[in-house]
N, C-alpha and C positions, 0 to 999 in steps of 0.2 A: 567409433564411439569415443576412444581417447580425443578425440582431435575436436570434435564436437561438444564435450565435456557436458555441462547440466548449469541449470540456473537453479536458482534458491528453490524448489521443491519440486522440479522436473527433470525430465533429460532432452537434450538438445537434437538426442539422437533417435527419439522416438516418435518418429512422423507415422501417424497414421492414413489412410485413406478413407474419403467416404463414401456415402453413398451422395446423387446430384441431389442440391436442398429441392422438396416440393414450388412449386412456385404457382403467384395466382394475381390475376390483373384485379384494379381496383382505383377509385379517382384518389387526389390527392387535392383536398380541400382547406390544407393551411400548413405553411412552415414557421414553427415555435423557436423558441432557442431554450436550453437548459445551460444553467452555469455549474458546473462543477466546482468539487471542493479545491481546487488549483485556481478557481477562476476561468479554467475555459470554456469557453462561449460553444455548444453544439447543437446544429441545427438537427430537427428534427419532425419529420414529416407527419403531419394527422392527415389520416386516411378515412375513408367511407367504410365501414367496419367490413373485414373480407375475412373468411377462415382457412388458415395455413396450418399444414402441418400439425394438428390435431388441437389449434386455437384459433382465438376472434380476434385478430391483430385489429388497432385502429392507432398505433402508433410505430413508425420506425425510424432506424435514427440515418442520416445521411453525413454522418461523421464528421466533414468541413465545407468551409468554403470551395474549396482546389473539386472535391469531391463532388459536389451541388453544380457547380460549373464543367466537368469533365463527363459529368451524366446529363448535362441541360435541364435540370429538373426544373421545374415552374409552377408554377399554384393553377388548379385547375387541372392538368397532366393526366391523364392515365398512366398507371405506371404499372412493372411486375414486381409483387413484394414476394424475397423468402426470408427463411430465417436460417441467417449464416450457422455451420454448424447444429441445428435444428433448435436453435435457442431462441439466437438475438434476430428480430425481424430487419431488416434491412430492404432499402428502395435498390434495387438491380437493373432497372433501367425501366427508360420511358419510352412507351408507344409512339410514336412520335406521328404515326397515321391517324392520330386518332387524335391527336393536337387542334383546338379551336383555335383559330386563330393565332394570335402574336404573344400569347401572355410578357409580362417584364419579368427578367431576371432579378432572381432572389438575391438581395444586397444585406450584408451584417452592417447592424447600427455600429454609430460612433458611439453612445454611451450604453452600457448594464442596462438590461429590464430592469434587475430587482433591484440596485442604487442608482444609480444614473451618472455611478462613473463612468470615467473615461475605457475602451476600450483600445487595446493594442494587439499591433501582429506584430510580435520579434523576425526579423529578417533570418532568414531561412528557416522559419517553422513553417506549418499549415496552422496551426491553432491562432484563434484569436483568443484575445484576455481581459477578465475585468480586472482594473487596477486598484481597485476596492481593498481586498486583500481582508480580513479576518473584518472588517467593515463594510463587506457588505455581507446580507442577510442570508444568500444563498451560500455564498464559502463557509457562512458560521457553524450553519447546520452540518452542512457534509462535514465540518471541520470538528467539532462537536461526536458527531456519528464514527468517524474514524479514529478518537481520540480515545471512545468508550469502548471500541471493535472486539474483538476476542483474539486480534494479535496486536495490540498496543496494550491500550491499561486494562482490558478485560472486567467494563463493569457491567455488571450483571443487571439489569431491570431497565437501562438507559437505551432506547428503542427508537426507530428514526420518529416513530406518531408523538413519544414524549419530546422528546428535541424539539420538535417544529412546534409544540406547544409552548414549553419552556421559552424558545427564540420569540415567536410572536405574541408572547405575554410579556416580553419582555426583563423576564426573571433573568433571565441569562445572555450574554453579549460577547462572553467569550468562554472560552473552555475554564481558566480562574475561575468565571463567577460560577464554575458546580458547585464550587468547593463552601458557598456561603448562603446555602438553600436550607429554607428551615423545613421544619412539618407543616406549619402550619401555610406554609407558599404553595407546599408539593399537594394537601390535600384539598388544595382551593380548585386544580387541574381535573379537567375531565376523566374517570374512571380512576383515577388515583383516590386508594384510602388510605387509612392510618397504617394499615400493616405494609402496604404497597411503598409508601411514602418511609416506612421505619426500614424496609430493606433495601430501598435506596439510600439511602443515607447509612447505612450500616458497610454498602459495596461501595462509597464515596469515600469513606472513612478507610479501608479495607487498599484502597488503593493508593495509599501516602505513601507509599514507599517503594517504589515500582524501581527495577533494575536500569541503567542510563540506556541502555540500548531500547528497552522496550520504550521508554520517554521519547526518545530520537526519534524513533520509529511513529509514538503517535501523535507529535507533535503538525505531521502534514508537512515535512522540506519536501520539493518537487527532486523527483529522483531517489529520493534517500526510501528504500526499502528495507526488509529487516536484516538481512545480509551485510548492506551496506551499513547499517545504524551500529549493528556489533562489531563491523570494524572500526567504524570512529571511537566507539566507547572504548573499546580494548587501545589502540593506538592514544590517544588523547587523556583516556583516565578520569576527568573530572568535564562538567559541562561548561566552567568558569574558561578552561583552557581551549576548551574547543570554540570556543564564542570570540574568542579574540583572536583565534588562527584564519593566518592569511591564507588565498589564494596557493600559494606557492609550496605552504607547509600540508594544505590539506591532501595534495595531488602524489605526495609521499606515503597516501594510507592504501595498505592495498583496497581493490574493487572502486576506487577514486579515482574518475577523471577530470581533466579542463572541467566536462559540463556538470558534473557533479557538483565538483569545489565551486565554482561560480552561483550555486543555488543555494548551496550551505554558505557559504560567505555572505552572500546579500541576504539570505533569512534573518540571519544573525547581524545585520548591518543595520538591518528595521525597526527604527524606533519602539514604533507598535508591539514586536514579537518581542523583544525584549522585555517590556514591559508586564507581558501578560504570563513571562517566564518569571518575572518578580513577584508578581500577583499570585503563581501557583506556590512558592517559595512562602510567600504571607501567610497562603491557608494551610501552611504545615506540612505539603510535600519535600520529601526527603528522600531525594532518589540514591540509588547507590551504585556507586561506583563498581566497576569490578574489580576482584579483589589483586589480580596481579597485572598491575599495570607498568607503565613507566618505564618500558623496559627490565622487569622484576617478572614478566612470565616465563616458568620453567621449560616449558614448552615452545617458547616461541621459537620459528621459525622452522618448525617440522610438518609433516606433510603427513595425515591419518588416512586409513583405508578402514572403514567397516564392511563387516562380511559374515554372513550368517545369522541364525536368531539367537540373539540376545538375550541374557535376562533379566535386565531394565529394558527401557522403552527406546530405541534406537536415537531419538530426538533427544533423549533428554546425557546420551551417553558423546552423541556430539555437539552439547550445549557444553557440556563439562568440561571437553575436551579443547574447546574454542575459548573456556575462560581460562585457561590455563597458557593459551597464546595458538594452541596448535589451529591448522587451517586442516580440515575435516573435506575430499573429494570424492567421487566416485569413481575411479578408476585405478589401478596399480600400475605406475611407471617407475624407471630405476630411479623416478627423485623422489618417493615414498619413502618417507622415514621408517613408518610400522602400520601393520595391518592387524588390526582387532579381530577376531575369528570368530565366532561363534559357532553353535552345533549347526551341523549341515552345509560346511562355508564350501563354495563349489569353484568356480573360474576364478574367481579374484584371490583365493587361497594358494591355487596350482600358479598360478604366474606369478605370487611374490614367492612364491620355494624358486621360482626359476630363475628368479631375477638377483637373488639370495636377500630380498626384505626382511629384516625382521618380521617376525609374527609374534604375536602377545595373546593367551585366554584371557577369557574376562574373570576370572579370580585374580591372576597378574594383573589384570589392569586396575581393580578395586584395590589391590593393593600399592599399586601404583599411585591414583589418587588417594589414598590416605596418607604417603610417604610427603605427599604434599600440602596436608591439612584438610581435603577435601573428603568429608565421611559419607558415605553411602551405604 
């Protein structure tokens, strides 16, 4: 489990077993493309509608090109659909006795359905890409939708059905232009009223001041998740400083690789995102910094263990804990600085007494953070 460690809200060590997905044959009468809010391009099978797994699938996704050619899939095809996990439906292979004929293999366009830019395969990915970029229509929405999310700026009323209204009325072009919606735009939109349209603009208003990591986070960098957003903010301090950092300075933040730095660098090198980071800057977002930056975190460079229940919200005790500089794991090793305890703390308690870790209650620790301005 140590060795395995966890990503940002799972453990790495917790593989489960399933049961086999149901599976159920069915024609495949057309291959779609959806562009996601990155721009990539995925193909995606319409089927003759067949019931899996306690649903009417008539759509599954076949994830790439590498993947659509390694399964032969072809329009026309009988194929077995399941749904991976008993969720997402998925094409799992084609009949292939049961093949009419020669069909042609399914080719990804040179340009975007929804702009009719240019598409690209960066060498050594599978993905392909529209180079559109916040230009074309389809990244705007997903880009929009992830912007509003309930872990980025968390506005409340902003729903993928208004977005795609918003986007194709035209009212909106980039995530800036929420910020310059009236009432009287929002009540022209289908099922939107006055009050609908005044507590949207009350959770537009409501979200001018969003923390820099949550901003990072929903601004849509490829890679950049919230894990990784709070450590730029905490390392860099301001959004000015992190905009002009190179390649070579970024790859110094911990959870920052090559491919990381490389995404963050060129988001931030884009005419475009620049711009529409000025744009949100006009309409009176004021994000905020965290408060100990710059090398000024008391904590930095120590290593937290929570364990047991808490009496604050365990999220919000290693939000505290990580503004302060500390890096929050799940496991106790002798490079633990201190393990937080709470009542009932069981294996992670007995091995830092083993280990001789510090331990801390959580009285000491609220005492703790108020010794450093922090009140709770």
């Amino acid at each position: 489990q140590e060795t395995l460690g966890f990503v940002s809200r799972a453990p790495r060590w917790a593989i489960a077993q399933k049961f086999p997905a149901q599976e159920e044959i069915t024609r495949l009468i057309g291959i779609d493309l959806q562009v996601g809010r990155t721009g990539a391009l995925t193909p995606v099978a319409r089927l003759e509608p067949v019931f899996v797994g306690g649903v009417t699938v008539t759509n599954a996704t076949l994830h790439n090109l590498d993947e659509v050619r390694r399964k032969d899939v072809r329009i026309g095809d009988w194929v077995v659909v399941r749904r991976a996990g008993d969720v997402i439906p998925e094409v799992a292979r084609v009949v292939l006795e049961r093949r009419e004929g020669q069909p042609p293999e399914f080719e990804m366009p040179d340009e975007c359905p929804v702009c009719g830019s240019a598409v690209e395969r960066v060498e050594g990915e599978a993905v392909f890409r529209c180079t559109g970029g916040l230009f074309c229509g389809a990244q705007r929405i997903r880009s929009i939708q992830h912007f509003a999310s309930r872990r980025a700026l968390d506005i409340e009323g902003l729903g993928e059905k208004l977005v795609v209204q918003l986007v194709d009325s035209g009212l909106v072009n980039s995530i800036a232009d929420l910020y310059s919606l009236q009432q009287e735009q929002l009540t022209g939109l289908e099922r939107m009223g006055e009050k609908s349209a005044d507590n949207l603009l009350a959770e537009l208003e409501r979200s001018k001041s969003p923390d820099l990591d949550r901003l990072l986070y929903a601004l849509g960098i490829r890679e950049v998740g919230e894990v990784t957003a709070r450590s730029l903010a905490h390392h860099f301090g301001s959004l000015e400083k992190l905009m002009e950092a190179g390649e070579e300075e970024l790859v110094e933040v911990p959870d920052v690789g090559p491919i990381v730095a490389s995404h963050v660098h060129a988001f931030f090198r884009e005419q475009h995102n620049r711009e529409i980071i000025e744009g949100l800057q006009q309409a009176g977002l004021r994000w905020q910094a965290p408060e100990s930056s710059d090398g000024e975190q008391p904590l930095a460079g120590q290593i937290w263990v929570l364990t047991g229940a808490l009496g604050m919200p365990r999220a919000k005790a290693k939000s505290l804990l990580e503004s302060l500089g500390a890096r929050v794991t799940g496991s106790v090793s002798a490079k633990t600085t201190m393990v937080l305890a709470g009542e009932a703390a069981g294996s992670k308690l007995r091995k830092a007494e083993s280990l001789g870790v510090d331990v801390i209650d959580e009285e000491a620790f609220r005492e703790l953070l108020n010794s450093h301005g922090v009140i709770v």
